[in-house]
C-alpha positions as MATLAB code, in Angstrom:
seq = 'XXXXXXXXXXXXXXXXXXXXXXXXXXXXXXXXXXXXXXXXXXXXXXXXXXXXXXXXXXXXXXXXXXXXXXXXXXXXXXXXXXXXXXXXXXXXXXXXXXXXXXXXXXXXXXXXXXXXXXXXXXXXXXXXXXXXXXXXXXXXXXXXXXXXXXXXXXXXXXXXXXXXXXXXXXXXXXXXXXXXXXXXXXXXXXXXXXXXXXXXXXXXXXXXXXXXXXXXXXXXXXXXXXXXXXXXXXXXXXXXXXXXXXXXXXXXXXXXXXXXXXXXXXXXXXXXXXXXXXXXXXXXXXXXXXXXXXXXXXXXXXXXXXXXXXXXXXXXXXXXXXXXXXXXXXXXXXXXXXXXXXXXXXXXXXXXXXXXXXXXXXXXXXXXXXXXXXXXXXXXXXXXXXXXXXXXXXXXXXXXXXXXXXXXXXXXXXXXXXXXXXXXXX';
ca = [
     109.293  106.759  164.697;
     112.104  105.889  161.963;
     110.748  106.638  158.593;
     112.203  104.707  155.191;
     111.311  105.852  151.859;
     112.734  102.196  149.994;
     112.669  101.863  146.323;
     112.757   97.728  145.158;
     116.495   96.863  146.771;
     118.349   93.622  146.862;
     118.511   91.757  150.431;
     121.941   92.690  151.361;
     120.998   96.555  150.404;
     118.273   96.523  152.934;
     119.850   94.470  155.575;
     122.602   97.093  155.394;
     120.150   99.830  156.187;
     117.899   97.994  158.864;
     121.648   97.787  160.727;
     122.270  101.398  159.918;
     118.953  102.108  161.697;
     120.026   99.825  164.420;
     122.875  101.755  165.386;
     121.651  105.255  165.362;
     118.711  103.590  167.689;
     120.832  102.359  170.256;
     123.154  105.277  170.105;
     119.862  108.037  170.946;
     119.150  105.937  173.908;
     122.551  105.092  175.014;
     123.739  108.950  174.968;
     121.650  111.829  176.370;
     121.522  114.600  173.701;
     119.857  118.153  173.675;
     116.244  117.824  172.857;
     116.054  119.701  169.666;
     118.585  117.185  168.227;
     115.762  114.169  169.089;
     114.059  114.302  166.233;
     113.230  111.170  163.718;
     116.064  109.857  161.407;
     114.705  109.680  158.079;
     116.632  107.442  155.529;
     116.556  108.590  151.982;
     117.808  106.498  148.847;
     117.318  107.645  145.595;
     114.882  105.849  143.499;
     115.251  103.504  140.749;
     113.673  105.081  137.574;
     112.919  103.088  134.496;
     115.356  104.183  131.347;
     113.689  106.277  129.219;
     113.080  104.499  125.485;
     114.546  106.736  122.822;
     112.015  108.176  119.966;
     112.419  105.989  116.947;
     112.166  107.851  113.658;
     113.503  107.308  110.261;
     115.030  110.928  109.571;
     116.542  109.956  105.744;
     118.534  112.364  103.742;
     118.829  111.463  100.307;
     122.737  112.926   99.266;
     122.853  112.147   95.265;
     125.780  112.869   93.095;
     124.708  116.033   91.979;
     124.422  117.468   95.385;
     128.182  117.035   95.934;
     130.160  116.782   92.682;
     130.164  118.478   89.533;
     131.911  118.004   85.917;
     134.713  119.690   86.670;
     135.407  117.131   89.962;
     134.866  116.794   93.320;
     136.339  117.424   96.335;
     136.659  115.519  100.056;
     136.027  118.150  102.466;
     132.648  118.585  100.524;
     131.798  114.938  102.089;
     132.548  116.441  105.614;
     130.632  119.281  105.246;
     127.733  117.125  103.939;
     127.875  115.170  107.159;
     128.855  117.934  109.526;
     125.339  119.555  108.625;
     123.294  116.127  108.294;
     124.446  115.213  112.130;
     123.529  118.820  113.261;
     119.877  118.845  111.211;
     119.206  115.613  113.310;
     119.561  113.278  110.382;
     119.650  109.567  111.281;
     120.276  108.066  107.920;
     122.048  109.253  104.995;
     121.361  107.784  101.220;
     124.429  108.307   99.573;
     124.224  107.271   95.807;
     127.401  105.453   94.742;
     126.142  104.038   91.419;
     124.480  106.713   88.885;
     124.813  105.214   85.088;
     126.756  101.878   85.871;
     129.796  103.807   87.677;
     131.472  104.260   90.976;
     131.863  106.705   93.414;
     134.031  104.515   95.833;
     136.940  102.424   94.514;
     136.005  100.185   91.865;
     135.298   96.452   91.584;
     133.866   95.830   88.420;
     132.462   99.351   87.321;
     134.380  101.993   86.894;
     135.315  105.697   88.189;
     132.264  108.297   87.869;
     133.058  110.651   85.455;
     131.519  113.381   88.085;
     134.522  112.457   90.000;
     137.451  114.151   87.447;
     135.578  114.901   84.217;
     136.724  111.264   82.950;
     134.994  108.224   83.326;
     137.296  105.683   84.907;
     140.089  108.213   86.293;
     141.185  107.849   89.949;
     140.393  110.749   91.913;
     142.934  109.922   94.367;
     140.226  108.968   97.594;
     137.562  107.430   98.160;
     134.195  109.380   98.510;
     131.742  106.288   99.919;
     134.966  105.421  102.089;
     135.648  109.094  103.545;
     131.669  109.482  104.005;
     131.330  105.979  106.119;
     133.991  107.186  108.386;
     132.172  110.404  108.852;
     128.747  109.450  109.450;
     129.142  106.222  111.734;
     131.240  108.459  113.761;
     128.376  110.750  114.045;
     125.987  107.718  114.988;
     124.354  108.360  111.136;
     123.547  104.957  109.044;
     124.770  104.930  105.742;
     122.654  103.657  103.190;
     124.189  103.240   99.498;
     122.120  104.815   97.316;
     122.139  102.634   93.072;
     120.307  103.394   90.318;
     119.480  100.097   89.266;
     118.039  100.427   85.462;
     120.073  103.385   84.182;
     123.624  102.946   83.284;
     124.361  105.818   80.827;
     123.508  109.514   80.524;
     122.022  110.688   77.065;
     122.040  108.660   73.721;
     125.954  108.164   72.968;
     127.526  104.955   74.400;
     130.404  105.469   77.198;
     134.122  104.989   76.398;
     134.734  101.227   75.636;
     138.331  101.443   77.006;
     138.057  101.743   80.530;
     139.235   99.668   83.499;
     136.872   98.084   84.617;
     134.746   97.788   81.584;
     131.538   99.880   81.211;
     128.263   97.385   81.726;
     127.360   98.996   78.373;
     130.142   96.481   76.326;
     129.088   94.136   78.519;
     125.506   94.063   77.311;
     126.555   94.517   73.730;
     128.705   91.633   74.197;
     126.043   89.354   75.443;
     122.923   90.644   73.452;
     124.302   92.435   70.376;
     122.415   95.109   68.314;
     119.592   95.211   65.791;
     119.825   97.873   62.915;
     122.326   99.524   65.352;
     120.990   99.698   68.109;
     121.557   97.833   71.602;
     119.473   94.721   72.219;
     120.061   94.777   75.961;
     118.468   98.619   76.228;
     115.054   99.503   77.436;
     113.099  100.426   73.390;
     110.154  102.223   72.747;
     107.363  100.567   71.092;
     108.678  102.557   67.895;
     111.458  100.710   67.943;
     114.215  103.165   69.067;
     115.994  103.314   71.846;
     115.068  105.039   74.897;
     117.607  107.897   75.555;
     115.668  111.274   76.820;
     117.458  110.852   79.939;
     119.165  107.781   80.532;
     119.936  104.974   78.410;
     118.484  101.563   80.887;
     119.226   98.035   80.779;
     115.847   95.543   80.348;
     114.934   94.259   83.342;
     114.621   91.157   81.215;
     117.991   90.720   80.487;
     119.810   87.826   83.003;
     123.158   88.770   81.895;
     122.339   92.547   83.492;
     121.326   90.962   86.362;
     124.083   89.190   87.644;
     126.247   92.200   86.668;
     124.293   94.181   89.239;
     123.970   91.745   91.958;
     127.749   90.935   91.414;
     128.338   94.943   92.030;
     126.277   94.688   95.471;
     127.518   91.894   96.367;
     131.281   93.112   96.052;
     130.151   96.508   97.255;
     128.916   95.318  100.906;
     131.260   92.665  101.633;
     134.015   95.669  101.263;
     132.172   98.415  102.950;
     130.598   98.646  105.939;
     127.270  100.018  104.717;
     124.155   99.776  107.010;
     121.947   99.636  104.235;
     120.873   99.568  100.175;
     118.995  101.876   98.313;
     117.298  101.387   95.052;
     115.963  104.083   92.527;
     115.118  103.871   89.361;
     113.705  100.326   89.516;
     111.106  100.731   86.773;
     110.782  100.389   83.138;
     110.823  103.813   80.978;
     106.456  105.363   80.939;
     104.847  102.288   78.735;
     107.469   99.271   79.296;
     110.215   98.250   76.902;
     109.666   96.576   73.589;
     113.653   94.964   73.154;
     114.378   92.179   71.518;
     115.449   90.511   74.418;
     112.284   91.110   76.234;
     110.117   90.004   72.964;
     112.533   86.883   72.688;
     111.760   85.892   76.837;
     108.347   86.904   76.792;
     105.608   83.849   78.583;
     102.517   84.516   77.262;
     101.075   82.675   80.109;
     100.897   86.909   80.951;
      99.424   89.723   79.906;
     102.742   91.828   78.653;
     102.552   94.352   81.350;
     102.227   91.275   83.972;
     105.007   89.888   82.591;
     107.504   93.131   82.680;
     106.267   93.235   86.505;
     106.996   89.995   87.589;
     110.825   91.296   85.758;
     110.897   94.174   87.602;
     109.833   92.594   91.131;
     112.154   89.464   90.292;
     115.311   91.870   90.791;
     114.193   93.199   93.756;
     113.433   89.708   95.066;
     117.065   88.368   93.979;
     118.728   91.562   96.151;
     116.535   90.404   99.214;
     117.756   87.008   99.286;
     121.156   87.045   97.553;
     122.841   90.224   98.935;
     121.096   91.028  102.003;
     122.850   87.177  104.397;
     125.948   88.893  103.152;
     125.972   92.033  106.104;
     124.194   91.392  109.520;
     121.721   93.662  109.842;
     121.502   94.951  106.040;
     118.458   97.107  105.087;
     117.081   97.044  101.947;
     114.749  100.337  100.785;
     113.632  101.425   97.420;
     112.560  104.877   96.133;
     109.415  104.685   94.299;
     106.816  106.257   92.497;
     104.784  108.387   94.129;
     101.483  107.207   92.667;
     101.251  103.801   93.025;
      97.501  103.602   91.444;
      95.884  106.542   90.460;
      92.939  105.466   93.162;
      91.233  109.131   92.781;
      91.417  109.847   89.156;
      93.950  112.839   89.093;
      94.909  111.702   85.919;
      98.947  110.817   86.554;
     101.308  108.220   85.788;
     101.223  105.394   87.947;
     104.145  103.293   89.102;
     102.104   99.736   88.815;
     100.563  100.297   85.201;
     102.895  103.097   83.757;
     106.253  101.853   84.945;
     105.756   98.540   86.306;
     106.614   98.629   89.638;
     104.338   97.189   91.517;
     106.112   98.315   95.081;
     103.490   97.465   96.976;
     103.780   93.916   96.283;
     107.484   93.813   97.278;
     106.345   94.693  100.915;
     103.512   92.373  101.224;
     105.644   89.621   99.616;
     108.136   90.585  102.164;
     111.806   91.016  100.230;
     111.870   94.605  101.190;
     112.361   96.606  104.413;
     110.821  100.183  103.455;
     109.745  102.130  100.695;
     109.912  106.146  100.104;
     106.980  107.073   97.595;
     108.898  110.002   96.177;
     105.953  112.752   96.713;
     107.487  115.784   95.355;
     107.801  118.149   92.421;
     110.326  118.923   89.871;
     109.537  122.779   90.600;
     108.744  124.743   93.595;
     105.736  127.693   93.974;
     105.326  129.943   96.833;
     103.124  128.393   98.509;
     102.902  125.080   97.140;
     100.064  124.943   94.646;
     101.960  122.428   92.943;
     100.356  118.706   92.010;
     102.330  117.699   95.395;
     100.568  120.135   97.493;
     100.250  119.258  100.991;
      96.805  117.908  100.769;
      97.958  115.448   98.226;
     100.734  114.848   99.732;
      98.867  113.526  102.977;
      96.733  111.573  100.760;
      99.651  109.771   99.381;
     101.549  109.212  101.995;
      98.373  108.123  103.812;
      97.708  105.469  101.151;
     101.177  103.541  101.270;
     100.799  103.531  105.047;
      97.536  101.437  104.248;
      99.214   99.120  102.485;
     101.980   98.755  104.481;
     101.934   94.489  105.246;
     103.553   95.445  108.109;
     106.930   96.541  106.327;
     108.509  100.335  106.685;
     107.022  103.230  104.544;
     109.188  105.904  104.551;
     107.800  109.039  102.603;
     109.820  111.500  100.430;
     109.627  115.208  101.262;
     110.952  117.845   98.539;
     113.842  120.371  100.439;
     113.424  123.533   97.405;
     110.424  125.065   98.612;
     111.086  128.506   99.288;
     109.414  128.324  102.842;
     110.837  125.492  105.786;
     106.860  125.427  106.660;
     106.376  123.352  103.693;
     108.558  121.017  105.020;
     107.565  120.810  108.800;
     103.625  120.538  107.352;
     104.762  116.926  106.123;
     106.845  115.913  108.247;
     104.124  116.205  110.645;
     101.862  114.548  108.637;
     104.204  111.832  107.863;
     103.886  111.206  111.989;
     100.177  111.593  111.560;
      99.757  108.804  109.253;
     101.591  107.032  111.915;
     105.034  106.157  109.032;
     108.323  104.758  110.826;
     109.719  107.975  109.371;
     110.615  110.149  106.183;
     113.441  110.966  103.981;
     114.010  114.513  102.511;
     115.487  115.437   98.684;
     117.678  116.244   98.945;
     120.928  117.640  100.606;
     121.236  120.271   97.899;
     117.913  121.909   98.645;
     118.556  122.562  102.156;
     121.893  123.560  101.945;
     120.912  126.291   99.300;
     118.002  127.288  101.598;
     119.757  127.263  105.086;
     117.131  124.832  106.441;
     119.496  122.841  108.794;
     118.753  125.114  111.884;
     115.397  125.045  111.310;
     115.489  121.176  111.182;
     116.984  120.677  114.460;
     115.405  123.870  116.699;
     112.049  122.445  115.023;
     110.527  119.037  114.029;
     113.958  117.556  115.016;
     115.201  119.201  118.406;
     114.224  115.548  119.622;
     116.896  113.103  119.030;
     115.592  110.077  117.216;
     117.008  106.388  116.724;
     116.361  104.318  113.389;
     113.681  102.155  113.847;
     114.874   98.125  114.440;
     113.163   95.806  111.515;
     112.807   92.902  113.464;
     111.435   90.563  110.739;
     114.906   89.370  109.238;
     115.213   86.634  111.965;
];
């Protein structure tokens, strides 16, 4: 007897093969043939298997502007080497921070040079970093997410050079708000009416003029470059809120004062969601946040929601963001980790924004110092645990110093992985 072994065929495909079988039929019995050679014709046709659906994963690598550049300057083949070892870690998605204090590290529109770039704020290095580092990473099938610090727009207590092309946001907000005893209406004050300046000098989230200065940056920024994503950090108010003028001149007492500063905070965030992400098909929008959203177990920490006023989970069950990274990880590293971020705390954390979730991304942060790679693998695992779309490591500095891209792809990444799709912006 014939024998077929069919996988599901079109028509024409097996009416082919029922002739084939036909012929070979009528040719046994037409022809006399040695009897060893009258043996059953088996027909075999490969079968049809069903593709195999790639693992999606958020692998982020934050890349800030101290991981690349220094005072002195910067140079381009540091941008290849930064995505040379991203694409063989495994990496997926790269933050690249463009905008630290209100400048540029691509060619300017309405901010100017990074003084990181040549030791001069406003100089032209001669190339374009976010440019360069596009062209690099899409060719290595990496998304490119650009990386703004949203509040912060100078370094320290002096103010930036006034006579730079573009002009510094800085002028800008003097120009608009003005100063009281000397001091900058438009910045971020302490309740003792000074300044904040510790580490960065930040714009009030209450001021509109700010704003529209930072949505007009995004807005020129991805209509020119081909960015799959944007990134916000530092979208908070200093530890205790801001006490400017401008903020005590807007103020609705309809709201408790810390209410009030929120509904600031989460109104940028909102205006980015609508206003800049129609301008690119397929934009992401992601924020790095505190890592302590409420201080549920009574460690006794800051909390983003009542010390900084950003209430991040809101912005995911209000749905204008895509993902948040709770940035779970210390300042310093101990061998082994016996840190406030230890691994157990970690989970917790990470476990806790997954909860509250509203079906949006959480992405959790994972340090890159510690001084052994099974600090990192422990939460990355758990990260997949707690069932996240992903994580993102801080940053590119940390591994390079500590050699951890091998381990990254011969371990927890020697699986390829695709970006998960967000398939709520329809």
């Amino acid at each position: 007897m014939k024998k077929f072994f069919l996988s599901p065929l079109s028509l024409p495909v097996i009416a082919s093969l029922l002739l084939i079988t036909l012929l070979i039929t009528t040719t046994q019995t037409s022809a006399p043939v040695a009897a060893e050679s009258q043996a059953s014709y088996a027909v075999y046709l490969p079968m049809m298997s069903k593709p195999v659906e790639p693992l999606q994963e958020f692998r982020g690598l934050w890349v800030s502007r101290f991981d690349w550049t220094t005072f002195a300057g910067a140079e381009p083949e540091k941008i290849d080497e930064v995505v040379e070892n991203a694409a063989a870690a495994g990496f997926n998605v790269i933050f690249f921070q463009v905008r630290g204090e209100a400048d540029a590290f691509y060619t300017p529109g309405l901010e100017p040079w990074s003084r990181r770039l040549t030791g001069t704020l406003g100089q032209d290095p001669g190339w374009d970093p976010l440019a360069r580092l596009i062209e690099k990473a899409h060719a290595a099938n990496i998304e490119v997410h650009a990386y703004v610090n949203v509040y912060p727009i100078w370094a320290g207590c002096t103010p930036p050079p006034a006579d730079t092309s573009p002009q510094h946001v800085y002028h800008t907000l003097y120009e608009a708000h003005g100063t009281t005893d000397g001091k900058l209406n438009g910045l971020q004050w302490t309740s003792g009416g000074d300044v904040f300046c510790a580490a960065y000098q930040r714009a009030t989230p209450s001021s509109i003029v700010y704003d529209d200065h930072f949505l007009a940056v995004l807005r020129d920024l991805v209509t020119r470059y081909e960015v799959d994503g944007i990134h916000l950090d530092h979208i908070r108010t200093e530890r205790g809120g801001t006490f400017d003028p401008v903020s005590s001149a807007q103020y609705d007492n309809n709201y408790t004062y810390s209410d009030w500063l929120r509904r600031q905070v989460n109104g940028t965030v909102y205006k980015v969601y609508t206003e800049i992400l129609p301008l690119r098909e397929g934009l992401w929008l992601s924020a790095a946040v505190w890592p302590i959203y409420v201080d549920y177990w009574g460690w006794g920490y800051n909390q983003g929601y009542h010390d900084y006023h950003q209430d991040s989970k809101s912005w995911l069950a209000d749905g204008y963001i895509d993902s948040i990274s709770p940035m779970i990880y210390p300042a310093t590293f101990n061998c082994p980790d016996n840190s406030v971020w230890n691994q157990s705390r970690w989970q917790t954390l990470a476990q806790d924004f997954q909860a509250g979730n509203s079906g949006r991304y959480v992405i959790p942060g994972i340090a890159t110092g510690y001084c052994s790679f099974d600090e990192i693998e422990a939460r990355i695992e758990m990260a997949r645990s707690a069932g996240t779309a992903g994580h993102a490591l801080f940053s590119y500095g940390g591994l390079y110093d500590n050699g951890y891209f091998d381990d990254l792809a011969n371990g927890p990444y020697s699986e390829p992985a695709v970006v998960p799709e967000v398939t709520w912006h329809d």
